[in-house]
N, C-alpha and C positions, 0 to 999 in steps of 0.2 A: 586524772588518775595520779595520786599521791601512796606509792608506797600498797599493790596491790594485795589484800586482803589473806590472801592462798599463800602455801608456798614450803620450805623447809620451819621446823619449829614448831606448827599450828597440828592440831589434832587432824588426824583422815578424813572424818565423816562433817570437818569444818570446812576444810578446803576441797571435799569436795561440793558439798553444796554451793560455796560463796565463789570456786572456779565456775559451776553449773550455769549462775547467776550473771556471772560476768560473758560468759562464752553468749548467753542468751539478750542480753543490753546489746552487747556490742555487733553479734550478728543479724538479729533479726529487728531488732526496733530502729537500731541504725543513726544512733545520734550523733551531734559533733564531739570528737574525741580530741582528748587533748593529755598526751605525757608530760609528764615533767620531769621526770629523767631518764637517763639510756635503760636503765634496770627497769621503767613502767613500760616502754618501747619496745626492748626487745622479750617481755612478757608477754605484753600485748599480742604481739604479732603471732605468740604460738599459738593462739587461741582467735586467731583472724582468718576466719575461715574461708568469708569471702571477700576478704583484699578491700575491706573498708579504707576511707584515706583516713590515718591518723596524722592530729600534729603534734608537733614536738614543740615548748615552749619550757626552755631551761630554767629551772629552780635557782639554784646558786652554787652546784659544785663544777659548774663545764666551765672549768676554765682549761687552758692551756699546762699552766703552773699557776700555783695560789698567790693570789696578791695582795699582801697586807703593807698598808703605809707605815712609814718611819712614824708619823703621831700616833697611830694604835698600838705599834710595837712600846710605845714610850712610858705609855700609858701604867703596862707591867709595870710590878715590883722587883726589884733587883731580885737574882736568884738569891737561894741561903743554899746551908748544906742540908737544910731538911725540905725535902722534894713535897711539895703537896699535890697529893693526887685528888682529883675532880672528879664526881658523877652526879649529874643530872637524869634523874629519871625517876617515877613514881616505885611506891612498893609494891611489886607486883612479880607474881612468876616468869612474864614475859622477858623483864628485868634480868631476874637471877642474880639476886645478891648473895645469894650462896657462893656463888663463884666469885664474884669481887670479895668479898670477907674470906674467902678459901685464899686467891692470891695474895691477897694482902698481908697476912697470916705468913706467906712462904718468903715475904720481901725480907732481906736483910741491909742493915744500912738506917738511915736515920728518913722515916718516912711519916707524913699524916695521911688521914683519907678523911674527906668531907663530901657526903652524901645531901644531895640536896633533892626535893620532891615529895608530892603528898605521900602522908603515911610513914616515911625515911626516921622522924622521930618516932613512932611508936613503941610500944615496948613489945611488942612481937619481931622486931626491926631489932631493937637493940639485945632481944633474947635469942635472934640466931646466930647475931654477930656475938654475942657472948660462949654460944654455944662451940664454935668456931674457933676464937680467938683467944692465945693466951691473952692473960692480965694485961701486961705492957702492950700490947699491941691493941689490945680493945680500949686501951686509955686513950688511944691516940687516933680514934677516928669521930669526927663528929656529926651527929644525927640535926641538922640541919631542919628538914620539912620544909614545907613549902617556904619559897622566899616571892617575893617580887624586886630584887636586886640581881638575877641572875648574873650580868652583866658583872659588877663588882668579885663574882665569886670565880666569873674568869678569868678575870685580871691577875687573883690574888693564887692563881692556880700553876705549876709550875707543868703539868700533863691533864684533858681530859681525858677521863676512860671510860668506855661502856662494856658489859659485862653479858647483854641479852643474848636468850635464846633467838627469838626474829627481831629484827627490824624492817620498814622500809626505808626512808631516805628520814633518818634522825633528826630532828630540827634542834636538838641541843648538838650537837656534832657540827652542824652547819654553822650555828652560833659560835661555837669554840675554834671553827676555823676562821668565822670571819672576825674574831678579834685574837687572831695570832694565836691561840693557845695549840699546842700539839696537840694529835688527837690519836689513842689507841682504841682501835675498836675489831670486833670479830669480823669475820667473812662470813656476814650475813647482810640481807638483802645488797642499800645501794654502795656496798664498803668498798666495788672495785674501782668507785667514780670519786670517791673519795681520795684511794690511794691512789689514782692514774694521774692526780690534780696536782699529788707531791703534798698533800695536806695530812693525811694521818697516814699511821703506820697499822698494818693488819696482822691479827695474827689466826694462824690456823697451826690445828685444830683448835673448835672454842671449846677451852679446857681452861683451869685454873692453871696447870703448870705455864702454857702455853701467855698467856694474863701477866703474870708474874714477871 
């Protein structure tokens, strides 16, 4: 179990089916279960009806405190005064670039935003951020799309942020923490195992101001 399907964000008559579904695997077919993080575990277990044994096999945010080596850390580019902000994630409602383009919009100060993931350049993409966005500020974000370099756009990243409605355990999150980059994301699904790690900072409510 990666990031359980149900939950806050998803439509009613979705989570309750794909909860239905799960309640039905796990209690009555009875297979070997296996979490990967506290957030799949302690879901799990509300819907463990009859005390299945599941295991626990940790993804990558249980640590203690985050530990990134002095060669990853090096790897970055010196700060500048223009802060660039990082998002990873396809074009999709899930997403909510509405809300990143709303925050970003409210930043003052010398800021980029570089959006990266399928659909991220379209022009349905760059017609909401226009929609959105003064002039200057819509100059200053870049519609990216898919890369196969992700890695390079962390580096060159001074914060990652995510913007979604749901998550489960974000594998661009997990990346930007395992090469040092900060990470701002909502309290949504696994963000409290994120912040307990000392790796990103949360914020609530998921709101634009809140973002910002």
């Amino acid at each position: 179990y990666h990031g359980l399907m149900w939950g806050d964000g998803r439509p009613f008559f979705h989570n309750l089916l794909v909860r239905f579904t799960e309640i039905c695997l796990l209690n009555i077919t009875n297979p070997v279960t296996i979490g990967i993080s506290k957030m799949d575990i302690e879901r799990l277990q509300k819907i463990n009806f009859f005390r299945r044994e599941i295991d626990y096999i940790p993804n990558a945010v249980n640590f203690d405190k985050a530990q990134v080596s002095d060669d990853q850390h090096q790897k970055h580019l010196p700060l500048t005064d223009t802060k660039k902000i990082l998002c990873i994630g396809r074009f999709s409602p899930q997403k909510n670039y509405r809300r990143m383009f709303e925050a970003f919009n409210l930043l003052l100060g010398s800021y980029e935003l570089t959006i990266v993931g399928s659909r991220t350049d379209s022009n349905e993409c760059k017609s909401l951020a226009r929609s959105i966005c003064s002039e200057s500020k819509f100059a200053l974000i870049n519609f990216q799309g898919e890369s196969t370099d992700v890695i390079s756009h962390l580096r060159n990243a001074t914060v990652f942020c995510l913007s979604s409605d749901f998550e489960g355990m974000p594998l661009s999150a997990i990346e930007a923490l395992a090469s040092g980059t900060p990470v701002v994301m909502p309290e949504v699904g696994g963000a409290a195992e994120f912040e307990s790690c000392g790796g990103a900072m949360v914020y609530r409510p998921n709101t634009a101001t809140e973002l910002s």
